[in-house]
C-alpha positions, 0 to 999 in steps of 0.5 A: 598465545595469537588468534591466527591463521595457523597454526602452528602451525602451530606445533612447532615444525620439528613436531609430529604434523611437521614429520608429517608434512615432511615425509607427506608434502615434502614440508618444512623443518626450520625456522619457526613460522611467524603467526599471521593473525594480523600486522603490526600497527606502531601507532595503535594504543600507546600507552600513556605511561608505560611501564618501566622497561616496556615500550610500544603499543600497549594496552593501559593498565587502566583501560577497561576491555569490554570486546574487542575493537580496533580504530577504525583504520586498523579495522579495514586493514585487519579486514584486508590482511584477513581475506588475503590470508584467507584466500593465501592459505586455501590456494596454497594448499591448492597449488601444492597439489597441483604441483604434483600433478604436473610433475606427475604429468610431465613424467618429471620423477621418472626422469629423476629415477633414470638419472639416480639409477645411471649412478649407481645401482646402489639403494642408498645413493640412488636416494641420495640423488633421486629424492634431493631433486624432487624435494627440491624441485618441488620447493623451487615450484613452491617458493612464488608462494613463499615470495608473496607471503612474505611480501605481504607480511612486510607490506602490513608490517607483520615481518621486518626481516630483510630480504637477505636474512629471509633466503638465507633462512629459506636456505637453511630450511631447505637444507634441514629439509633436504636431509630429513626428507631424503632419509623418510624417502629412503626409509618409505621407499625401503619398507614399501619394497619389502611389505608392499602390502604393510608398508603403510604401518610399518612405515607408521611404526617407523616415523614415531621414533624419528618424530619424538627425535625430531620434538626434542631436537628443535628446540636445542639444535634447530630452532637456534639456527634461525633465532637468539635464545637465552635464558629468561631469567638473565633478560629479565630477572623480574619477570622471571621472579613474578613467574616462579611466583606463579608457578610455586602457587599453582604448585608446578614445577617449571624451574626458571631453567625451563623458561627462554627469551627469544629475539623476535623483533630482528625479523618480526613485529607480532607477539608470541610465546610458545611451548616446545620441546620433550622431556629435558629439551621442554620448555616456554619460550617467551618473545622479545616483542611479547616483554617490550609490549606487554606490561609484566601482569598480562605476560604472567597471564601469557606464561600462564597460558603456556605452562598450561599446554606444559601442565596439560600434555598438550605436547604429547596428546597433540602428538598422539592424535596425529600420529592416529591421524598419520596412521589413517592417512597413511593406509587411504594412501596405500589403498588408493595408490593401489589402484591409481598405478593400476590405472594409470601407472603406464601412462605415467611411467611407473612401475609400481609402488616401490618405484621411485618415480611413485613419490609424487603420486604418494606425496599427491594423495597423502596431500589430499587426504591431509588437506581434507583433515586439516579442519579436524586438526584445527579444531583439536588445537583450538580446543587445546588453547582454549584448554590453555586460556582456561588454565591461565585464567586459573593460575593467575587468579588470586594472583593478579587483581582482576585477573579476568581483565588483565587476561582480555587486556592481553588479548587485545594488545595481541589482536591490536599488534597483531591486527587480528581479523574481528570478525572472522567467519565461522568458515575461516575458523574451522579451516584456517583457525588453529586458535579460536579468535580474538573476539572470542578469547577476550569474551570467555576471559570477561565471562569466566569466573567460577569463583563467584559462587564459592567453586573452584576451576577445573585444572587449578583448585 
């Protein structure tokens, strides 16, 4: 649960917008992103008397939240963060494109072509070689960006994570990347080969197999590589008995075996948990920082939240609906490529779609028609959160005592660790925002409540 910039991303990177970002935009498949709603502040809150086994700052139990406010130094450097990040994510995504207009320009992928044909004249190696060295040329371009990002997390306090330990995860990313891309780039660039004129849906056709693949790969193979999970109930075995709890109440079946703890606090400061994962490989991840900083009530409610995206298909819908929105990427792409190479593909030295020096123009428009949808894709994840902060409230009332407040108290302690912005703009929510804010989660928990008349929630009766 976070009110960030994201997203997340947030599906998870291995999820169908990660596939997306990766036979699209050359994206990423890796180490997990740390939300970037805000940066920790370890003098912000502390707890009079915390709970046994809880340390750092905490919301009192006995504080009553009625909005959410910050001290008025962690306010300006909310304030700050979120401006920085802002103006971070739109230039990023501005850049990406300018990249692969200068690699366009500079004829740079038909260099490459030149060099992967003059090995061998075989399909296979040739995308062997091509595509590794327009990936990773592309990513080498991109890295500035990944320095300053993570510079300002450490500046704020929202990572810890040495620079060491940051490039060798950059390292392994890039591997990950490298294999998953050159295999879509061999796959792309086959079907365009044999249907230029269907490419676009065979190859749609094609990426959903991978994509499920890839869901259901990440969370056993990929994201260990980056972080140390272990089962809940080992970590902490009270916890996991109040969550059984929960679960048994609300009549779900989500096992202890379906419940990990992360190792956040190695490499971040920030709160998380998360679900991931299809069919034997699904589950809820809850942070280390999450349990160090949360009193055991308001992480039910945070697991609460979770086992809602878990009850609610949250997964699989979110999948689907960018797989609809991959299909119509794909076909503007293949429209526009049309006649984009017919204009300018001389000048640009390419000899047509199923050239391998198209790549860039294909990854180019495929950015563009991407970052014109992203704010459809933020609003549907922040209608699958605000679904899952519902779902919360639900399962854990008439288990926790005020259940209403224990939830914004969760609120505010992320917002708080997290230095979430508590005044966005309505602009920085729809493009940037795959969570609605703080502020506005902290409302609905105070406000809701339709048990005071005798009714029943919607997902919980």
């Amino acid at each position: 649960m976070q009110a960030q910039v994201m997203d997340c991303r947030r599906f998870l990177i291995a999820a169908l917008c990660a596939t997306m970002a990766l036979c699209l935009l050359s994206g990423r498949l890796g180490a997990q992103e740390t939300p970037r709603s805000g940066a920790g502040d370890q003098a912000a809150h502390v707890t009079q008397n915390p709970e046994p086994g809880k340390t750092g700052p905490v919301t009192p139990s006995d504080a009553v939240v009625t909005a959410y406010k910050l001290p008025p130094q962690l306010y300006s450097k909310a304030r700050n963060l979120s401006r920085i990040f802002f103006a971070f994510d739109l230039a990023s995504g501005l850049y990406a494109l300018v990249i692969l207009w200068l690699i366009l320009h500079f004829n740079v992928a038909p260099k490459y072509r030149r060099w992967a044909e003059g090995v061998s004249a075989k399909y296979l190696v040739q995308a062997v070689v091509f595509a590794p060295l327009l990936l990773l040329s592309i990513d080498i371009l991109e890295l500035p960006l990944s320095i300053f990002e993570q510079r300002e997390l450490r500046r704020y306090g929202l990572s810890i994570q040495g620079w060491t330990s940051w490039a060798r995860d950059w390292g392994v990313q890039e591997i990950l990347t490298l294999i998953v891309g050159t295999i879509l780039v061999a796959i792309v660039f086959a079907i365009i080969r044999r249907s230029p004129r269907r490419w676009w849906l065979y190859f749609w056709l094609a990426v959903l197999p991978i994509a499920t693949f890839l869901i259901f790969l990440q969370p056993i193979v990929v994201d260990p590589l980056f972080h140390q999970f272990g089962p809940l109930q080992q970590k902490d075995p009270a916890l996991t008995a109040e969550l059984e709890r929960m679960a048994q109440c609300a009549g779900v079946d989500i096992p202890p075996s379906r419940m990990y703890w992360m190792g956040a606090s190695e490499k971040s400061t920030q709160l998380n948990a998360y679900v991931t994962g299809l069919g034997s490989s699904k589950r809820i991840v809850v942070w280390d920082t999450t349990i160090a900083k949360m009193t055991t009530p308001q992480i039910v409610f945070v697991v609460g939240h979770e086992m809602g995206h878990y009850v609610l298909h949250h997964v699989p819908e979110g999948a689907a609906i960018l797989a609809g929105g991959l299909l119509i990427v794909l076909f503007l792409v293949y429209c526009c490529a049309e006649w984009m190479l017919r204009r300018w593909g001389e000048d640009l030295r390419i000899r047509g779609a199923g050239d391998w020096a198209s790549l860039p123009a294909l990854l180019l428009l495929a950015g563009i028609f991407s970052f014109i949808g992203n704010p459809i894709a933020n609003a549907v994840s922040r209608h699958f959160e605000h679904q899952a902060d519902q779902y919360g409230l639900e399962v854990t009332h008439g288990l926790t005592p005020n259940s209403g407040q224990v939830a914004a108290q969760s609120f505010e302690t992320d917002g708080i660790v997290d230095l979430a912005d508590p005044r966005p703009s309505r602009m920085q929510i729809i493009l940037t925002y795959t969570h609605p804010s703080i502020a506005e989660r902290i409302r609905f928990s105070l406000g809701y409540d339709p048990w005071a008349h005798g009714g029943h929630g919607k997902f919980v009766h």
